[in-house]
C-alpha positions as CSV (number, residue, x, y, z in Angstrom):
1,X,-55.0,8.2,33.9
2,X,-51.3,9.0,34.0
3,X,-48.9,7.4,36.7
4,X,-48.1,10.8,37.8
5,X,-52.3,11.3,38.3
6,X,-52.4,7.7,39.7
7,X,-49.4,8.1,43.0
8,X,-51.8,11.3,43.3
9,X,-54.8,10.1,43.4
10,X,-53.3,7.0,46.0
11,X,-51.7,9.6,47.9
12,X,-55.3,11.5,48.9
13,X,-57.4,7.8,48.8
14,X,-58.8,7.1,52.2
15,X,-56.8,4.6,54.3
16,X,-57.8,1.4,53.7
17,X,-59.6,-0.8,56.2
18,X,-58.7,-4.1,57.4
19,X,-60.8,-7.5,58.7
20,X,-59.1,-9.5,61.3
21,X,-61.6,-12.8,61.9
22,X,-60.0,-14.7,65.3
23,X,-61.9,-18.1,65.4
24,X,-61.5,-20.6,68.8
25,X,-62.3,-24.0,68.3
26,X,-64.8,-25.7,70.3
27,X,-64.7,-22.7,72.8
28,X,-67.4,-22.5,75.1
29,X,-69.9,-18.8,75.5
30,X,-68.3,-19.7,79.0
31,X,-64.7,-20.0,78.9
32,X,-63.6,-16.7,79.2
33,X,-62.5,-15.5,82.9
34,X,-65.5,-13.1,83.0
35,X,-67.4,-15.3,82.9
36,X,-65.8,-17.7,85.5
37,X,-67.1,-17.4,89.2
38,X,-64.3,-19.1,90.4
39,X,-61.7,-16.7,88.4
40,X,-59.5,-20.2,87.2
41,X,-59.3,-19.0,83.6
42,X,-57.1,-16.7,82.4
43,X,-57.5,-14.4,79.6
44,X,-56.5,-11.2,80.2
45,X,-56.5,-10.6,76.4
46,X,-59.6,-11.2,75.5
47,X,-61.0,-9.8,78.6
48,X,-59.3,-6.2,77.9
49,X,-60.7,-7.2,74.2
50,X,-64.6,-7.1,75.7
51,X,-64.2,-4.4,78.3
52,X,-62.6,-1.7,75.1
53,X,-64.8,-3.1,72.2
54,X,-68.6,-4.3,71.2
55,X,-69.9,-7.8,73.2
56,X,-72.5,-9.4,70.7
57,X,-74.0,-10.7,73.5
58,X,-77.1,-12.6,71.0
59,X,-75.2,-13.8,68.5
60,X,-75.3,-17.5,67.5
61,X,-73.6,-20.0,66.1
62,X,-74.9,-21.4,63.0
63,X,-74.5,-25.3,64.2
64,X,-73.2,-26.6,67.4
65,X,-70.6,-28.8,65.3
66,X,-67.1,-27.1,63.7
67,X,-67.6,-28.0,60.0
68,X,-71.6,-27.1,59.5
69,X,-70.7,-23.8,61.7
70,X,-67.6,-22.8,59.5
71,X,-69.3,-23.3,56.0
72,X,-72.4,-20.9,57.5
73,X,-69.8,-18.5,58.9
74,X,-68.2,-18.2,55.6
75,X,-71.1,-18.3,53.7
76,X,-74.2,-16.7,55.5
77,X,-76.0,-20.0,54.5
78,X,-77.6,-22.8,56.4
79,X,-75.4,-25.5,57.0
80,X,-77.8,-28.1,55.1
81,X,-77.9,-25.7,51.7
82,X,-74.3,-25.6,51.7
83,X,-73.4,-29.8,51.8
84,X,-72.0,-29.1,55.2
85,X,-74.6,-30.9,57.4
86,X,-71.9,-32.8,59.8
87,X,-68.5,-32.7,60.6
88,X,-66.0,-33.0,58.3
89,X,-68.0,-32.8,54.6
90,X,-66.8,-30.9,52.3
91,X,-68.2,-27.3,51.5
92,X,-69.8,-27.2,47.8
93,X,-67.3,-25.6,45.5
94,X,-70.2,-23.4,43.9
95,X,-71.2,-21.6,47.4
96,X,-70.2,-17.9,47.7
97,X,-68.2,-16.8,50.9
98,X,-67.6,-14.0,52.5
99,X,-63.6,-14.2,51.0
100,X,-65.5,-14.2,47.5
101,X,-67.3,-11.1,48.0
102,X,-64.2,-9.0,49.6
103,X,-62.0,-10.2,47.2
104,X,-64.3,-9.1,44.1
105,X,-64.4,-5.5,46.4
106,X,-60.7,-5.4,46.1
107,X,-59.4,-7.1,49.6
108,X,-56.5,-9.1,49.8
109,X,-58.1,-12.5,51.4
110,X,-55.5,-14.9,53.7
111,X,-56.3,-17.9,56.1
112,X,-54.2,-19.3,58.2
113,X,-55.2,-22.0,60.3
114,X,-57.6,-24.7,60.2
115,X,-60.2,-24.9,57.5
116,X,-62.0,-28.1,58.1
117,X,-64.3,-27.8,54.9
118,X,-62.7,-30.2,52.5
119,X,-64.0,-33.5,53.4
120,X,-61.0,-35.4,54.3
121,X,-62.0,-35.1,58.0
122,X,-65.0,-37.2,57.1
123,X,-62.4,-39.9,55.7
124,X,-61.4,-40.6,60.0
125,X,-58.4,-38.4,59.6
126,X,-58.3,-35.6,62.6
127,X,-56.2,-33.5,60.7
128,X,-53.0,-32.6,58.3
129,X,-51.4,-29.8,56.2
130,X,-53.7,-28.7,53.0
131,X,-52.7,-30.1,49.5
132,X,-52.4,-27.6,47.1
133,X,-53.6,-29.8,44.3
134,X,-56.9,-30.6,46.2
135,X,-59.8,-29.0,45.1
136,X,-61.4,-27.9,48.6
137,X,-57.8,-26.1,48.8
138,X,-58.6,-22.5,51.0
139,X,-57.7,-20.6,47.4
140,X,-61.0,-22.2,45.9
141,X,-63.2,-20.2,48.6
142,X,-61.9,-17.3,47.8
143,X,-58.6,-16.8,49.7
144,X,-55.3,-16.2,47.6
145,X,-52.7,-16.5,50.4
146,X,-53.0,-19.4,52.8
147,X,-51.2,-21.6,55.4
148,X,-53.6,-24.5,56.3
149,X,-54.2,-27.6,58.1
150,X,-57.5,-29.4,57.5
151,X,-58.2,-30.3,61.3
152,X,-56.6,-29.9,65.2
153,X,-53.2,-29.3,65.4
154,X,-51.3,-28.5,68.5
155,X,-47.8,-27.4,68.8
156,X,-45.0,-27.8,66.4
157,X,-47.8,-27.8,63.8
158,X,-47.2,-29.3,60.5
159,X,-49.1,-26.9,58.0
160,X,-49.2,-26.2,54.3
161,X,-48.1,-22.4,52.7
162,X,-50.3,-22.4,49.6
163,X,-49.2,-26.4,48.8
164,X,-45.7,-26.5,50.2
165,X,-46.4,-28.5,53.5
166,X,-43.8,-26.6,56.6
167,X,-43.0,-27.9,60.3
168,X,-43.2,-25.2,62.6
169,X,-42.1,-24.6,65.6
170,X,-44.1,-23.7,68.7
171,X,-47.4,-23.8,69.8
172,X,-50.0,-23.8,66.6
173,X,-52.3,-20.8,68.0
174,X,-49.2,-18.2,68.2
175,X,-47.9,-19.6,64.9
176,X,-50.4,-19.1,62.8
177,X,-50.8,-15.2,64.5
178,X,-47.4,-14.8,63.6
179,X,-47.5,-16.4,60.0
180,X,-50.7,-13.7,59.7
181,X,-48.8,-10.6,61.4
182,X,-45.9,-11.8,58.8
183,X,-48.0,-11.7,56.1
184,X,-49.5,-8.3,56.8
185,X,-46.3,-6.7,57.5
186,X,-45.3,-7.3,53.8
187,X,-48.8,-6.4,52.2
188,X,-47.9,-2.5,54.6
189,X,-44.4,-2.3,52.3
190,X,-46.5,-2.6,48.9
191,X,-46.4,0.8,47.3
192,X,-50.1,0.3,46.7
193,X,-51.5,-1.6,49.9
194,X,-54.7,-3.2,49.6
195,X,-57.3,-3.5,52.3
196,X,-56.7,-6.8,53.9
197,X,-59.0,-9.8,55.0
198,X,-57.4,-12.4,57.6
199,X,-59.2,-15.4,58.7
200,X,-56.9,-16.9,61.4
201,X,-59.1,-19.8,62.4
202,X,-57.4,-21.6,65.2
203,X,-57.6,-25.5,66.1
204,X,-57.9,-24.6,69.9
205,X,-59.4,-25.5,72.1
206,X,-60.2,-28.8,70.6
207,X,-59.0,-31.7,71.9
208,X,-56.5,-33.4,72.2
209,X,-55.1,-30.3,74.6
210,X,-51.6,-30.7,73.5
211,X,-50.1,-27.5,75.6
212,X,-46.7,-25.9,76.9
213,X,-46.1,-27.0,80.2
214,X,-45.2,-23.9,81.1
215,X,-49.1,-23.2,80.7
216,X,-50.3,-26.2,81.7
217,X,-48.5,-25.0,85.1
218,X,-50.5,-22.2,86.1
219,X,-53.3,-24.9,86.6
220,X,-52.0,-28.1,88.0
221,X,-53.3,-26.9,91.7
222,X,-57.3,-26.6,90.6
223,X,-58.5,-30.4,90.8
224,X,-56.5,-33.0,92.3
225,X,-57.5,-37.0,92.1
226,X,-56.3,-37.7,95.4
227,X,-59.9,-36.4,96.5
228,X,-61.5,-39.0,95.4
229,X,-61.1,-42.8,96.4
230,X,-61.4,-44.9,93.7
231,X,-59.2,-42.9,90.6
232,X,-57.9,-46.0,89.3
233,X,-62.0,-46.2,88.5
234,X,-61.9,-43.4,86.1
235,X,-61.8,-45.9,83.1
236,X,-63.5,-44.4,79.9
237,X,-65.7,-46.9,78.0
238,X,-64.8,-47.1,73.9
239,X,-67.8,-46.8,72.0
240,X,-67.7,-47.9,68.3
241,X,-68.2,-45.6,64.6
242,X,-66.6,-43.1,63.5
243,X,-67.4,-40.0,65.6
244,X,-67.5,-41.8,68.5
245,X,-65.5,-40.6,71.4
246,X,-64.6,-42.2,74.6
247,X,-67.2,-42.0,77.2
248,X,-66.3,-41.8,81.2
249,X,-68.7,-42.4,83.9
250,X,-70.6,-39.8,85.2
251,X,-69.2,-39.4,88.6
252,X,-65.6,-39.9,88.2
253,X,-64.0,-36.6,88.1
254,X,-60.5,-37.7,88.6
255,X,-59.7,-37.3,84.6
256,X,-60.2,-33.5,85.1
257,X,-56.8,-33.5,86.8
258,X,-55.5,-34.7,83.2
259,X,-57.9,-32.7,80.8
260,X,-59.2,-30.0,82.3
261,X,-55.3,-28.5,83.1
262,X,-54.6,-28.8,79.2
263,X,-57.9,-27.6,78.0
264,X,-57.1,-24.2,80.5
265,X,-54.0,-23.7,79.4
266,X,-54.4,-24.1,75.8
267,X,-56.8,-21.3,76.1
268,X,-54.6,-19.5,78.1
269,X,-52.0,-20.0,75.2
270,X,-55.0,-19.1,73.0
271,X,-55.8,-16.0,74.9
272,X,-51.7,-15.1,74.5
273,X,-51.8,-15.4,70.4
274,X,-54.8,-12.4,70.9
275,X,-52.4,-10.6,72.7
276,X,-50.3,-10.6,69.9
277,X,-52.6,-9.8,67.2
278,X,-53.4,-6.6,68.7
279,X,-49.6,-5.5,69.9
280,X,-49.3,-6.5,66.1
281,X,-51.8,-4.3,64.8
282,X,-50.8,-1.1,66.8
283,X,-47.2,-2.0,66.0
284,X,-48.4,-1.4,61.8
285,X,-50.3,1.3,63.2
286,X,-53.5,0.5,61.7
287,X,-55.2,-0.9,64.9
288,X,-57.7,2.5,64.1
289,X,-58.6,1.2,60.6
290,X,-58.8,-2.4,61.8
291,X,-62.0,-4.4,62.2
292,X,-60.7,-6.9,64.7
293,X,-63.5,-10.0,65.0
294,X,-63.4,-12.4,67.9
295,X,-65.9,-15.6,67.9
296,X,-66.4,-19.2,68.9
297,X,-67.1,-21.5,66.2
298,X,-69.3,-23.1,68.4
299,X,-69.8,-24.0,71.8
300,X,-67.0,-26.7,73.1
301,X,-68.2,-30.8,75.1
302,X,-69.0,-30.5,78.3
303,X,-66.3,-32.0,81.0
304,X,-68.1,-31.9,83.8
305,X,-70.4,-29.2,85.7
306,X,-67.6,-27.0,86.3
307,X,-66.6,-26.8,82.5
308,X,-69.2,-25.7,80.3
């Protein structure tokens, strides 16, 4: 074909469509303020998200731990016949994902965020910027632009842009929507723009609830210790291997004070980076042409009976 037959033929081609996959961390089916009798959380975001789009309603995660429900999210697998049968193990470099496929089809695949398929978790490290020379690296599954952390990361992230690890600054759920708006907004300047695929696959609301104060603000009056008598007795009990996590006695509530405002307003902040994507979207004007994807990758620990 000759160029001149080529900018024509682009010129009358149907605009492209895009894939926008948000994924929480640990989020409960819960923890959205619909869904919150006492109307304590706040996400206005995703709320107006729900009340203009389609609720899956029956739709199911494919474990209830991050790593086995990421490697069937990206793969339409079981867990067990992809390797990733518990957290942290590393996703089998011959499985097919969903980046695989798209990118055959002629998308333009990018993650940002955390991956948590390489198996270094596994190793008892919580998390860290990607190496580019690793083999589980996001490129092998199918994903030529990434910026990546294996695990949790809060704010002033330290991630890795395709090897080269970065500090950033701010809190890691609106960086890595702004690294993925960035990288969209210079895909729209190409001359030929390919539809797009962008997995931004956050590390909230995972603990260790690392948030802005500001945030954590908006919370600080919805449990207070001095209710109960004995806070001093709120004294977790260290249990030994290597997923264990600290466990607190059953009736001492007094540590929700401390957890329960960070774990809010990290979804709060959460909730804010959503914002964002879709100002973002309609700012590029192609929030018509846009398959924007909100999930869970599974359900988040229970706190107590008023955090599910």
């Amino acid at each position: 074909m000759a160029p001149t037959q080529s900018v024509e033929a682009a010129r009358h081609a149907p605009p492209v469509t895009h894939i926008v996959q948000l994924l929480s961390d640990d989020q409960g089916w819960g923890e959205v303020e619909w869904r919150d009798p006492e109307k304590r959380l706040r996400t206005p975001n995703l709320a107006a998200m729900a009340a203009n789009g389609l609720r899956l309603e029956r739709y199911y995660s494919g474990s209830p731990v991050c790593s086995p429900a990421r490697a069937a999210l990206l793969t339409g697998r079981a867990p067990h016949r992809t390797g990733v049968d518990n957290q942290g193990m590393p996703l089998r470099l011959q499985e097919k994902t969903v980046a695989h496929a798209l990118q055959r089809a002629g998308w333009h695949c990018a993650h940002f965020g955390k991956m948590h398929l390489e198996g270094i978790h596994s190793l008892g490290i919580g998390g860290g910027p990607t190496l580019g020379n690793y083999s589980h690296r996001p490129s092998a599954f199918g994903f030529e632009t990434w910026i990546s952390n294996y695990g949790v990361f809060d704010l002033d992230p330290l991630l890795s842009r395709e090897g080269e690890i970065e500090a950033f600054r701010g809190e890691g759920s609106e960086v890595i929507v702004r690294e993925a708006l960035n990288f969209m907004r210079r895909e729209a300047k190409g001359p030929y723009p390919k539809p797009l695929f962008v997995a931004v696959h956050y590390a909230s609301p995972n603990d260790p609830w690392y948030a802005h104060t500001a945030d954590q603000a908006l919370f600080r009056d919805l449990i207070r210790c001095e209710r109960y008598k004995t806070p001093k007795a709120c004294v977790p009990t260290r249990v030994k291997g290597r997923f264990a996590a600290p466990v607190w006695p059953r009736d001492c509530d007094c540590f929700l004070e401390h957890h329960v405002v960070r774990y809010y307003a990290e979804l709060h902040s959460l909730d804010r980076s959503v914002g964002t994507m879709r100002k973002g979207l309609r700012e590029l004007g192609i929030e018509n042409r846009t398959l924007l994807w909100f999930s869970s990758d599974n359900g988040g620990p229970k706190l107590s009976a008023d955090v599910l």
